[in-house]
C-alpha positions as CSV (number, residue, x, y, z in Angstrom):
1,X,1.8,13.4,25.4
2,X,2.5,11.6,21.8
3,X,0.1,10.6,19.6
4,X,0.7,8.2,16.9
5,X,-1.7,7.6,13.8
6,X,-1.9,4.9,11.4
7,X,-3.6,5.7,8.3
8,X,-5.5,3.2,5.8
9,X,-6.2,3.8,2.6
10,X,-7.8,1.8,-0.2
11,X,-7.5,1.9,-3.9
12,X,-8.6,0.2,-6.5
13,X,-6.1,-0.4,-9.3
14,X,-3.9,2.6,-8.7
15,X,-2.8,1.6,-5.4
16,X,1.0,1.9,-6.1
17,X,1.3,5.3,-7.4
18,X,-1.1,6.8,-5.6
19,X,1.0,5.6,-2.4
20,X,4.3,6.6,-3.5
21,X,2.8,9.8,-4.4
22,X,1.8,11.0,-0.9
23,X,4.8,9.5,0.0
24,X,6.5,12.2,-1.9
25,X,4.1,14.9,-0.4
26,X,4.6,14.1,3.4
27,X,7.7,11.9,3.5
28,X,8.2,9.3,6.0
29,X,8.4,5.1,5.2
30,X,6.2,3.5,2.7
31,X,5.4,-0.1,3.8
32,X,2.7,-2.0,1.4
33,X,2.4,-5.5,1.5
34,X,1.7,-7.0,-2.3
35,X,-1.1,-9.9,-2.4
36,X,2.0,-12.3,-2.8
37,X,3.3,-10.9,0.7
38,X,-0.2,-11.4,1.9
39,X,-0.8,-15.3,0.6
40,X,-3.9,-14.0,-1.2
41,X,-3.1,-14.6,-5.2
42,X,-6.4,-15.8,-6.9
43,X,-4.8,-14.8,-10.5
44,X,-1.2,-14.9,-11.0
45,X,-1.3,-11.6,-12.6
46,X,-2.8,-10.2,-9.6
47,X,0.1,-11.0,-7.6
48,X,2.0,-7.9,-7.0
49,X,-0.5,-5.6,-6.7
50,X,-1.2,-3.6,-3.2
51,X,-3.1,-6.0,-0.9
């Protein structure tokens, strides 16, 4: 039998680093969609953070 897990985190700010950090710990493929990706910029400057 295989199992397969998808894990959600949230961060607030420090969404970025924190991700690419455990990426370095367990490996594998990052994907993170930035609030641009997501259609969901209130603020310009909000734009690529982590949605």
């Amino acid at each position: 039998m295989s199992i397969t897990t998808a894990v959600h985190l949230n961060f607030r700010d420090n969404a970025r680093p924190a991700l690419e950090f455990y990426q370095s710990v367990f490996g594998g493929h990052l994907v993170a969609f930035t609030n641009a990706d997501a259609r969901q910029v209130r603020h310009p400057a909000d734009a690529d953070r982590i949605s």
